[in-house]
PDB file of N, CA, C and O in Angstrom:
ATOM      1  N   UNK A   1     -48.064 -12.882 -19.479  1.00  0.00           N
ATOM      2  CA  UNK A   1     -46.781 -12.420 -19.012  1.00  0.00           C
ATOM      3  C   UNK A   1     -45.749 -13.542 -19.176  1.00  0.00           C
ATOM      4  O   UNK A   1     -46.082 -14.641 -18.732  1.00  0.00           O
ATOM      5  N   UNK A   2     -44.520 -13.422 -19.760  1.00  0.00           N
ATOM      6  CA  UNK A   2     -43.287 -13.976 -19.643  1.00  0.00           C
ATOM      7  C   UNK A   2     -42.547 -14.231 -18.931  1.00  0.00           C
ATOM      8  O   UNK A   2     -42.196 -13.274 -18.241  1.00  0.00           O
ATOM      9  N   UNK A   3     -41.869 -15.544 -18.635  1.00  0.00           N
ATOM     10  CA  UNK A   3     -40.802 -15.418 -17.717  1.00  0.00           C
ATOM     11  C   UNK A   3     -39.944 -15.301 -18.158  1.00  0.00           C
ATOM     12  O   UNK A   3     -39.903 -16.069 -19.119  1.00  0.00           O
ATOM     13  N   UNK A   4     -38.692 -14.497 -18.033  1.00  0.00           N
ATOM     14  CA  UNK A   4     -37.196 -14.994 -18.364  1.00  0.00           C
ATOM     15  C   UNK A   4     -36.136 -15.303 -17.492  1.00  0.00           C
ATOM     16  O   UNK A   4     -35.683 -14.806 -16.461  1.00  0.00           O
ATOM     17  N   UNK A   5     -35.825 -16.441 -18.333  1.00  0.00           N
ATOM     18  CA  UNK A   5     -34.686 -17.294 -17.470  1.00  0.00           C
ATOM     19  C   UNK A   5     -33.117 -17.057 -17.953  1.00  0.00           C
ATOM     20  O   UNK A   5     -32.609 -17.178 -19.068  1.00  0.00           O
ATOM     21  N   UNK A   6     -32.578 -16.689 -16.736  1.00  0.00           N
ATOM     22  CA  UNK A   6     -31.153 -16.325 -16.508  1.00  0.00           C
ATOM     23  C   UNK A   6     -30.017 -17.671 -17.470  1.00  0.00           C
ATOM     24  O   UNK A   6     -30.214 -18.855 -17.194  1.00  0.00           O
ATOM     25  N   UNK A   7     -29.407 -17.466 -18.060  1.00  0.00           N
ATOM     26  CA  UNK A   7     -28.754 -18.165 -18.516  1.00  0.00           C
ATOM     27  C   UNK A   7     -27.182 -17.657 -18.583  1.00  0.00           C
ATOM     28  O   UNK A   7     -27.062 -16.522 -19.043  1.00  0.00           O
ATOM     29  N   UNK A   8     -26.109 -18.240 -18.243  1.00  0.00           N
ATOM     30  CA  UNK A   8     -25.136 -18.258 -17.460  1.00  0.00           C
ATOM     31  C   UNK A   8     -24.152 -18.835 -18.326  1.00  0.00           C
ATOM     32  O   UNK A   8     -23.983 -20.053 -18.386  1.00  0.00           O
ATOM     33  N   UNK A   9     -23.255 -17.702 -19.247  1.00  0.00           N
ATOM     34  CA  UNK A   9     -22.285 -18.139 -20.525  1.00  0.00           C
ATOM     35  C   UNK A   9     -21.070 -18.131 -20.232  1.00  0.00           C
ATOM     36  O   UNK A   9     -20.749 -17.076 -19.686  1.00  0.00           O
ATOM     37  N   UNK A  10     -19.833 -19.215 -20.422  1.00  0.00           N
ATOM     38  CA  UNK A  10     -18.642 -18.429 -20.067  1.00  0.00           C
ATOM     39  C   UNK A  10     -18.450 -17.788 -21.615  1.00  0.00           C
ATOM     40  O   UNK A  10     -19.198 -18.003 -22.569  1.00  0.00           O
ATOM     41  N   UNK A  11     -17.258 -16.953 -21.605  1.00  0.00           N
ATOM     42  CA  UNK A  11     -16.571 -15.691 -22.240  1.00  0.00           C
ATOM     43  C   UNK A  11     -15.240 -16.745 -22.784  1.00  0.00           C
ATOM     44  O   UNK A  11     -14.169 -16.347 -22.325  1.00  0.00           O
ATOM     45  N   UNK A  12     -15.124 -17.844 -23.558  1.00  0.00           N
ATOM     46  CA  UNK A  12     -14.284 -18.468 -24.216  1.00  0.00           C
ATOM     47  C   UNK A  12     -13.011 -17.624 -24.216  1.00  0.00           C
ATOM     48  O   UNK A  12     -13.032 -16.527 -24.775  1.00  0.00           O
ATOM     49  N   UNK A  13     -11.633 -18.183 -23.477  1.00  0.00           N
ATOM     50  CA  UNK A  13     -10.273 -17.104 -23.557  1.00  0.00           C
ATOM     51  C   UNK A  13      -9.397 -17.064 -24.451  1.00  0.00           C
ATOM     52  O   UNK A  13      -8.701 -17.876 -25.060  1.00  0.00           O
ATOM     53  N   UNK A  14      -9.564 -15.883 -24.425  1.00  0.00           N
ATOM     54  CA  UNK A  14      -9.066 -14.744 -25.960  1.00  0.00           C
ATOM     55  C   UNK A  14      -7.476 -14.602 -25.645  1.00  0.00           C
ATOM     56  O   UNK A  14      -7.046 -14.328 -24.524  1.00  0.00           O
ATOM     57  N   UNK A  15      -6.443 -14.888 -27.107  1.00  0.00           N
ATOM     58  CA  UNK A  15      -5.131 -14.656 -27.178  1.00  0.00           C
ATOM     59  C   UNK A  15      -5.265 -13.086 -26.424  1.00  0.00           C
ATOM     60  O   UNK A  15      -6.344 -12.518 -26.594  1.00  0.00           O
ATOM     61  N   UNK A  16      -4.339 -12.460 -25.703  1.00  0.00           N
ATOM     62  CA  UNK A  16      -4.200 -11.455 -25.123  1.00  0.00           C
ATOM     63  C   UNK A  16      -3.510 -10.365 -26.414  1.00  0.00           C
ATOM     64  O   UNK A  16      -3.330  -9.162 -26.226  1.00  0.00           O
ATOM     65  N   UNK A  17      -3.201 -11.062 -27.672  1.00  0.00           N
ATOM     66  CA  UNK A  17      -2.536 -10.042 -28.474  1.00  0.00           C
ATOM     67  C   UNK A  17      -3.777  -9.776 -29.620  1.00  0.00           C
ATOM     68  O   UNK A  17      -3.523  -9.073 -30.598  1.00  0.00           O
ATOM     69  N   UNK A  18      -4.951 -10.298 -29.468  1.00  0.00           N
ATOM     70  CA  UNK A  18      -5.724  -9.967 -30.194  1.00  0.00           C
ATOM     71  C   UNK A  18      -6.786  -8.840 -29.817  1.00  0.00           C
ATOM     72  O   UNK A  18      -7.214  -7.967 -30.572  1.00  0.00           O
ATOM     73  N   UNK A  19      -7.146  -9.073 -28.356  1.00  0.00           N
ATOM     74  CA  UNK A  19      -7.817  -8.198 -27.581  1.00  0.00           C
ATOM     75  C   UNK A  19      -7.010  -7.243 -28.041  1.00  0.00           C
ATOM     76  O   UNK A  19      -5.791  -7.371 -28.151  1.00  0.00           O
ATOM     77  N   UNK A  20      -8.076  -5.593 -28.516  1.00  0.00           N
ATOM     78  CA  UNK A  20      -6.930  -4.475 -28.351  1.00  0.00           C
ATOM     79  C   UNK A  20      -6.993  -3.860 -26.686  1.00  0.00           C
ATOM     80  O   UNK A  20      -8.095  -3.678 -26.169  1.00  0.00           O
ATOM     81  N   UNK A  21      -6.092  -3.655 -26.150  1.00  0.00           N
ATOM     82  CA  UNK A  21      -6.040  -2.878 -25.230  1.00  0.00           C
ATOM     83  C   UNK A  21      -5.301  -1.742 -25.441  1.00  0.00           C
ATOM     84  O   UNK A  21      -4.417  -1.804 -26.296  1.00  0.00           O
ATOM     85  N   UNK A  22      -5.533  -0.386 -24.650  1.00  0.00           N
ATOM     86  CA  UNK A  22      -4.656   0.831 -24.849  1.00  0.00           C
ATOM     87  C   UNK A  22      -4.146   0.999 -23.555  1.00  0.00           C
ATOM     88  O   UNK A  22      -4.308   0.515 -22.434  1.00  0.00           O
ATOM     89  N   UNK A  23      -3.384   1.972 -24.185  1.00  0.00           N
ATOM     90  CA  UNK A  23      -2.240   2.403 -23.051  1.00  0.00           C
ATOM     91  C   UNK A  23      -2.864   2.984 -21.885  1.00  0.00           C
ATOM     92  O   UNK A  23      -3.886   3.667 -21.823  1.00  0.00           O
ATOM     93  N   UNK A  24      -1.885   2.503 -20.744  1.00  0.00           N
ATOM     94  CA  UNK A  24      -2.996   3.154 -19.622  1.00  0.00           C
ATOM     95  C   UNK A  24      -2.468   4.815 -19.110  1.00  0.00           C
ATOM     96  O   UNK A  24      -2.906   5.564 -18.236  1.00  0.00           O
ATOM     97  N   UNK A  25      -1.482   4.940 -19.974  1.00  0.00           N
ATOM     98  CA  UNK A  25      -0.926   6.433 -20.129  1.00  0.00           C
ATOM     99  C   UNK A  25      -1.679   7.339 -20.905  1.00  0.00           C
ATOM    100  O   UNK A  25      -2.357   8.203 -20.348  1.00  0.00           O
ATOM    101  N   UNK A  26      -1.638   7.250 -21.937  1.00  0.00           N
ATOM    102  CA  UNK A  26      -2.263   8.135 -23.081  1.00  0.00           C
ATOM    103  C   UNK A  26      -3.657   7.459 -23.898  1.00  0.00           C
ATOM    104  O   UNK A  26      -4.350   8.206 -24.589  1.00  0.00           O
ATOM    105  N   UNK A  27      -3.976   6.098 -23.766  1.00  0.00           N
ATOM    106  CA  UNK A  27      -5.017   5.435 -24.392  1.00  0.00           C
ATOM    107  C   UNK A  27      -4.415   5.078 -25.794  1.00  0.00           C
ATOM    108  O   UNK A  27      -5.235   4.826 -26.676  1.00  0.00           O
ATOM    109  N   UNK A  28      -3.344   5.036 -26.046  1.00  0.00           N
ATOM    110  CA  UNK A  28      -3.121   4.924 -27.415  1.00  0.00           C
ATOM    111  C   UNK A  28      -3.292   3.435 -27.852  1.00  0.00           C
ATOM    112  O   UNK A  28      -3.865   2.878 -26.916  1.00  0.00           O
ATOM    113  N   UNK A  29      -3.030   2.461 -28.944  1.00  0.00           N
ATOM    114  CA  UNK A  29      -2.947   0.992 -28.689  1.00  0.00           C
ATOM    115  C   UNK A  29      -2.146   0.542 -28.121  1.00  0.00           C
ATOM    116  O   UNK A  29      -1.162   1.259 -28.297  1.00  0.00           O
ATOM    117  N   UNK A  30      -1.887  -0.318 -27.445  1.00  0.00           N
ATOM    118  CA  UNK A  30      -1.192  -1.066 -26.117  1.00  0.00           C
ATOM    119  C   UNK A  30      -0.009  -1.897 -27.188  1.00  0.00           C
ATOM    120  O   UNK A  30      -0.278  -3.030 -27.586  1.00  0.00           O
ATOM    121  N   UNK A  31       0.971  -1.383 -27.492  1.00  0.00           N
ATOM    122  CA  UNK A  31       2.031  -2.287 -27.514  1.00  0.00           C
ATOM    123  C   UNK A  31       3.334  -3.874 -26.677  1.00  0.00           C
ATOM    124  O   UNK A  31       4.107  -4.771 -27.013  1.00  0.00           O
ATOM    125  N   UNK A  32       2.710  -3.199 -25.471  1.00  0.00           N
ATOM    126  CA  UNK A  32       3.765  -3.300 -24.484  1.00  0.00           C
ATOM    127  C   UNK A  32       2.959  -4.164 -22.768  1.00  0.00           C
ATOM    128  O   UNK A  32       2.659  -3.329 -21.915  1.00  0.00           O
ATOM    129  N   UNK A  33       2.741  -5.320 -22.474  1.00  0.00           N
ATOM    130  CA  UNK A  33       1.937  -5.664 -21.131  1.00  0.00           C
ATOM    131  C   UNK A  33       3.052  -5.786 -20.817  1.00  0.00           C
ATOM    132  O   UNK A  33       3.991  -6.204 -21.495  1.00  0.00           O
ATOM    133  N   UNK A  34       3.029  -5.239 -19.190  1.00  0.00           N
ATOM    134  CA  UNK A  34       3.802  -5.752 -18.074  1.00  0.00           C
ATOM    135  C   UNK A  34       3.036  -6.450 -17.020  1.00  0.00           C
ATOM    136  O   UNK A  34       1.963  -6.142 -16.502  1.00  0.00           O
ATOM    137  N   UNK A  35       3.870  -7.524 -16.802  1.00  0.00           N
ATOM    138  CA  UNK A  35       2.993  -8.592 -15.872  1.00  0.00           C
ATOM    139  C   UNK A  35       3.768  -8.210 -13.857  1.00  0.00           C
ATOM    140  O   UNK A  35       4.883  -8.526 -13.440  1.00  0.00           O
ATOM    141  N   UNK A  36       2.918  -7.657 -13.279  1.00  0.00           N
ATOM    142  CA  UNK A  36       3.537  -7.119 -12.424  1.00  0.00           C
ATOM    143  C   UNK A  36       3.538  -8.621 -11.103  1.00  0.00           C
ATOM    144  O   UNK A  36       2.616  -9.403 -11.335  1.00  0.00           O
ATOM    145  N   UNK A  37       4.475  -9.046  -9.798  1.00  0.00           N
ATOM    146  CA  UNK A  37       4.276  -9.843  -9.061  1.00  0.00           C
ATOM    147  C   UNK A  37       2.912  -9.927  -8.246  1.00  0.00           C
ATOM    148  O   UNK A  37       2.908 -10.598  -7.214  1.00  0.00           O
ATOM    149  N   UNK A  38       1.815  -9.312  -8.638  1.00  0.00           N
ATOM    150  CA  UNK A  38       0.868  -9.427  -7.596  1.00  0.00           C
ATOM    151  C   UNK A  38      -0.215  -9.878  -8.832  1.00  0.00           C
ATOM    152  O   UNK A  38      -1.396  -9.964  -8.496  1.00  0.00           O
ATOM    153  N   UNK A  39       0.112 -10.147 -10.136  1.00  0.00           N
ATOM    154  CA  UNK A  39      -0.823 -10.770 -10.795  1.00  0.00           C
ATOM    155  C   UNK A  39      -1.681  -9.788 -11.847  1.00  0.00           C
ATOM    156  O   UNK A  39      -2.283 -10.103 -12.873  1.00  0.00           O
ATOM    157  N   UNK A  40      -1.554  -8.801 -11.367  1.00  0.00           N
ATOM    158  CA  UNK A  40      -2.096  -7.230 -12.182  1.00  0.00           C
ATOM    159  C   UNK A  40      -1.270  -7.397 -13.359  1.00  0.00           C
ATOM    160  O   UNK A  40      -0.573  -8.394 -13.551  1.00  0.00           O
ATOM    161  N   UNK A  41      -1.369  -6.270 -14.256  1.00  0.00           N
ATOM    162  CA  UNK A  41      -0.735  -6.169 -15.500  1.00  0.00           C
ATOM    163  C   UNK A  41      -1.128  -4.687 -15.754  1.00  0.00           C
ATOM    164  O   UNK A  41      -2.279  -4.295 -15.563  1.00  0.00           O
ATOM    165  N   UNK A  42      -0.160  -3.905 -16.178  1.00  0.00           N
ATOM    166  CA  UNK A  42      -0.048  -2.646 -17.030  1.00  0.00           C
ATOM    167  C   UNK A  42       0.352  -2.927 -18.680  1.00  0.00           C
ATOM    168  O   UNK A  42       1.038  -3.865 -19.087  1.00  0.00           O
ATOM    169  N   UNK A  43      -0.399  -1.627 -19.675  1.00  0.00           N
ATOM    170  CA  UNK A  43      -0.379  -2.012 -20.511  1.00  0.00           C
ATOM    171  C   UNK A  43       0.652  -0.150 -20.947  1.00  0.00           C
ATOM    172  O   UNK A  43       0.955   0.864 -20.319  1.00  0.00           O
ATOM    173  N   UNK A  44       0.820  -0.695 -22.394  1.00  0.00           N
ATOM    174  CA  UNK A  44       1.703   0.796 -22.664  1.00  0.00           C
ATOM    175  C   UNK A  44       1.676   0.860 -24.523  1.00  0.00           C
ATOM    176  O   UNK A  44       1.664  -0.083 -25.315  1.00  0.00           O
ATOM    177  N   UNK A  45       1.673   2.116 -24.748  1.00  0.00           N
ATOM    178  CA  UNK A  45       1.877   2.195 -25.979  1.00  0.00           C
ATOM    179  C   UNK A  45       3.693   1.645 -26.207  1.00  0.00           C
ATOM    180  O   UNK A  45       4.363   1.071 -25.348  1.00  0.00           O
ATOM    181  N   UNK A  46       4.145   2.031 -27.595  1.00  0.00           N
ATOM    182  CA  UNK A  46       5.431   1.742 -27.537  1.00  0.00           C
ATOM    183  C   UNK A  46       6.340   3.067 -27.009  1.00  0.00           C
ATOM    184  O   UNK A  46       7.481   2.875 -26.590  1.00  0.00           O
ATOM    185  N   UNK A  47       5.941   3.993 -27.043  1.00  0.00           N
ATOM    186  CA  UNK A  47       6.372   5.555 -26.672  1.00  0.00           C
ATOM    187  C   UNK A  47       6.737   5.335 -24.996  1.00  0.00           C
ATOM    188  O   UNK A  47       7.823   5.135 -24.451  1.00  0.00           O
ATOM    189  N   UNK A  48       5.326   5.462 -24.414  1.00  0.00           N
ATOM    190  CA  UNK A  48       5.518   5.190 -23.080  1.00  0.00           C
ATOM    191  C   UNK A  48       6.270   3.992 -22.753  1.00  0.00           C
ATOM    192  O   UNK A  48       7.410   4.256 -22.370  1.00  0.00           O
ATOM    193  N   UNK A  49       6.051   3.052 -22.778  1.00  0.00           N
ATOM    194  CA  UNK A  49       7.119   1.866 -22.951  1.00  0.00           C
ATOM    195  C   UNK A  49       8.487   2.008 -22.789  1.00  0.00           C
ATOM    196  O   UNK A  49       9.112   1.859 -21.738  1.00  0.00           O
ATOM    197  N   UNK A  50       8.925   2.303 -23.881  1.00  0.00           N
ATOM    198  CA  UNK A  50      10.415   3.082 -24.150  1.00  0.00           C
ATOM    199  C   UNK A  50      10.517   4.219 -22.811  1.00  0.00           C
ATOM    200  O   UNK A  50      11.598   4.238 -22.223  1.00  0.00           O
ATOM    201  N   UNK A  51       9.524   5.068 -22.368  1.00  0.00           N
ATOM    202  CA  UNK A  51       9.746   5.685 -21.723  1.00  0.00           C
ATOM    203  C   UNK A  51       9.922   5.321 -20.207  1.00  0.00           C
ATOM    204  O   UNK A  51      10.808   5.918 -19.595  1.00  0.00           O
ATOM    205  N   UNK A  52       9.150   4.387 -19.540  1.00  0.00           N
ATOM    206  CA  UNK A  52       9.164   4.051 -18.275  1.00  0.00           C
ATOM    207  C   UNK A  52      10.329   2.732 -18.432  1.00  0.00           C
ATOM    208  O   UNK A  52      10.758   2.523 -17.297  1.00  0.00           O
ATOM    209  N   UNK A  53      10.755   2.111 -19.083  1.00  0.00           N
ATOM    210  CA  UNK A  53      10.971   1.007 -19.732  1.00  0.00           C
ATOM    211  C   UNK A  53      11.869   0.549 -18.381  1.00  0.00           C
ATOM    212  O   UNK A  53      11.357  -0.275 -17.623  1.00  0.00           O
ATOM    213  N   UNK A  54      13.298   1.119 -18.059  1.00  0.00           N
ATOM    214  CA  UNK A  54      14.220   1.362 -16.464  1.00  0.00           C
ATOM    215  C   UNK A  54      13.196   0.981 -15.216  1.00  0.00           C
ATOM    216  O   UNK A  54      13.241  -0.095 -14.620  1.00  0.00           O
ATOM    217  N   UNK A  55      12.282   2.036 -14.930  1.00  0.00           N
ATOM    218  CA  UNK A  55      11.480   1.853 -14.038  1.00  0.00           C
ATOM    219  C   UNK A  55      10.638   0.242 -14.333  1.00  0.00           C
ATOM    220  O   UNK A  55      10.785  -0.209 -13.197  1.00  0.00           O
ATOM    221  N   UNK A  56      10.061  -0.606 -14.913  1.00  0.00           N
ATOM    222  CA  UNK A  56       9.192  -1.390 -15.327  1.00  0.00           C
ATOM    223  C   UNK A  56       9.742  -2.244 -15.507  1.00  0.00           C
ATOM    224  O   UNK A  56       9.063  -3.270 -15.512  1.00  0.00           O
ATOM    225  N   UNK A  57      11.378  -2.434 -15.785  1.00  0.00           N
ATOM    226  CA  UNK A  57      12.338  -4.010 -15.387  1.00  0.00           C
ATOM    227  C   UNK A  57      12.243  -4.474 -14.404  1.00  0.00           C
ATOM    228  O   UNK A  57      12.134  -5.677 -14.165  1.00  0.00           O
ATOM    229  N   UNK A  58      12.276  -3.281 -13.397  1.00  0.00           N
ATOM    230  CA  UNK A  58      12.832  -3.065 -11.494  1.00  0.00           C
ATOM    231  C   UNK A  58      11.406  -4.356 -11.259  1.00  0.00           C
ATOM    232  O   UNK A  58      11.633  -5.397 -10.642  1.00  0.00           O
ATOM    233  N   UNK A  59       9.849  -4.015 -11.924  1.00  0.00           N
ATOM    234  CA  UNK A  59       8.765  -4.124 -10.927  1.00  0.00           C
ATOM    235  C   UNK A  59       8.194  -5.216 -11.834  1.00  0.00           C
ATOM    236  O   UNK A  59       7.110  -5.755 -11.610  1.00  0.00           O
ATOM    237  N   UNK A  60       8.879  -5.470 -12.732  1.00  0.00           N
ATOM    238  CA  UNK A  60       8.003  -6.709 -14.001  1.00  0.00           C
ATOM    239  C   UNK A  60       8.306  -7.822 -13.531  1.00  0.00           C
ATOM    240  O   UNK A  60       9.389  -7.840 -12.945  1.00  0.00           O
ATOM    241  N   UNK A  61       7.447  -9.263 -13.593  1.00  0.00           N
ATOM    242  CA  UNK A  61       7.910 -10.345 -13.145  1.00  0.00           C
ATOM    243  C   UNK A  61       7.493 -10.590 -14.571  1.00  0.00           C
ATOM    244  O   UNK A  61       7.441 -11.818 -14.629  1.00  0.00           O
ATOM    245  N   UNK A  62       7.092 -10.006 -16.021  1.00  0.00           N
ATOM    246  CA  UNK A  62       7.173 -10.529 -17.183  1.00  0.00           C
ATOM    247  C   UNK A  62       6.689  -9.239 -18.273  1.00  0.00           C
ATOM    248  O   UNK A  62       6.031  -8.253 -17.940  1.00  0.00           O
ATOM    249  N   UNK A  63       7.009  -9.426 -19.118  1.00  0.00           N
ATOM    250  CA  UNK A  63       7.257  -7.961 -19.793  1.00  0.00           C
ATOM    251  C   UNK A  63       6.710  -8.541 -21.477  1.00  0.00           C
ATOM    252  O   UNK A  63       7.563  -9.123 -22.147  1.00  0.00           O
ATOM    253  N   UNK A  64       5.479  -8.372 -21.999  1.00  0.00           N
ATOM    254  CA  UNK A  64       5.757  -8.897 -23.325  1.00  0.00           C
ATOM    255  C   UNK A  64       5.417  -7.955 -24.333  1.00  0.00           C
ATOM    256  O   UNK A  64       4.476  -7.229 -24.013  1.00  0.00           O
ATOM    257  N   UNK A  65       5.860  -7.771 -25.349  1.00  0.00           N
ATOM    258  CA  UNK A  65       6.230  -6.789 -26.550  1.00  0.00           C
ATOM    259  C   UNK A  65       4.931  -7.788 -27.614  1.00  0.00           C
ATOM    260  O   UNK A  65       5.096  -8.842 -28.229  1.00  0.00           O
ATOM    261  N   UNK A  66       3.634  -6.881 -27.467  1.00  0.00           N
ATOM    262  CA  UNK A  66       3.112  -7.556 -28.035  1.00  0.00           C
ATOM    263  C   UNK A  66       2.823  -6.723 -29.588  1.00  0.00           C
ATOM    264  O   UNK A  66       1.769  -6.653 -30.220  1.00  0.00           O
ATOM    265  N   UNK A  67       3.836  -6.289 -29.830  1.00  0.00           N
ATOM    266  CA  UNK A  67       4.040  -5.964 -31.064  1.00  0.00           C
ATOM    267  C   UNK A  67       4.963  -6.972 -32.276  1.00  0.00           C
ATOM    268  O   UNK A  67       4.871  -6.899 -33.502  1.00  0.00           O
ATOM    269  N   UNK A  68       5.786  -7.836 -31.512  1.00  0.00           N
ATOM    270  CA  UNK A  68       6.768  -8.347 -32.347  1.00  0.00           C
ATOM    271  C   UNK A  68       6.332 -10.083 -31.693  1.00  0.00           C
ATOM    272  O   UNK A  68       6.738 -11.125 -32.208  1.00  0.00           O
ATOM    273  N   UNK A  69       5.524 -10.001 -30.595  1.00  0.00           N
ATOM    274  CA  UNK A  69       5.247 -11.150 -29.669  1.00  0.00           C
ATOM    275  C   UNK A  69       7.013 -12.023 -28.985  1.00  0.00           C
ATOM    276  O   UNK A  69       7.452 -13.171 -28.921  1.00  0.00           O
ATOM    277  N   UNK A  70       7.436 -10.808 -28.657  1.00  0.00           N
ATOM    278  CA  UNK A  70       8.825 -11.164 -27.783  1.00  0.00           C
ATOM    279  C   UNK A  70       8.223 -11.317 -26.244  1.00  0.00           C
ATOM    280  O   UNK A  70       7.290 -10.722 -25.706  1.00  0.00           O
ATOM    281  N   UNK A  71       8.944 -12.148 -25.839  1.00  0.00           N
ATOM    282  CA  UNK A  71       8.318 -11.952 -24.197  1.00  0.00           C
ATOM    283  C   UNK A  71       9.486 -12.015 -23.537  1.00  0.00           C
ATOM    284  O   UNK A  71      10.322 -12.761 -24.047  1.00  0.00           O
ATOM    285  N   UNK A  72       9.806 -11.423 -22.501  1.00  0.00           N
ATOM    286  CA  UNK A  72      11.123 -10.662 -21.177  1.00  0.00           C
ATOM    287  C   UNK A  72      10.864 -11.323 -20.354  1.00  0.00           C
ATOM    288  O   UNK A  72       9.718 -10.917 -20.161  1.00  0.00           O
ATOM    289  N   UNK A  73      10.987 -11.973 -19.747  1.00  0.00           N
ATOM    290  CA  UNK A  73      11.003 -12.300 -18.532  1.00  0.00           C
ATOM    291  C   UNK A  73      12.232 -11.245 -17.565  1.00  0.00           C
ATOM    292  O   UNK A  73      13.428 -11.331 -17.842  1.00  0.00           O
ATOM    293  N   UNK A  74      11.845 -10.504 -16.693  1.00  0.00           N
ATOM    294  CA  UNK A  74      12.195 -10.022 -15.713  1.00  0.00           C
ATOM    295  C   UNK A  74      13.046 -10.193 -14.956  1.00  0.00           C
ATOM    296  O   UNK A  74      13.146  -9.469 -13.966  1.00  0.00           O
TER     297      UNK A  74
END
């Protein structure tokens, strides 16, 4: 019988514009992170984006367009 031993890797950190993430609206690809004040983040296609865009100035403490890699600050 074998033992196996637990071995304990970190996850080396990844540019955030390479990770794909999707929209948390429709799942589409994530154009758009909003960095909200409590440290969370929402992500958005460019559709939705454009669409909440008013609402998501009000609540962003950072906003980045990771399509063109522009970043808003809020």
């Amino acid at each position: 019988m074998s033992q196996m031993t637990q071995t304990l890797t970190s996850t080396p950190p990844t540019d955030d514009l390479v990770v794909p993430f999707h929209c948390d609206r429709c799942g589409a690809l994530a154009k758009v992170r909003v960095v909200l004040a409590s440290g969370s983040d929402l992500v958005f296609c460019g559709h939705h984006a454009r669409e909440y865009e008013s609402k998501l100035r009000d609540i962003a403490v950072d906003i980045i367009d990771t399509d063109g890699e522009q970043r808003v600050t809020a």
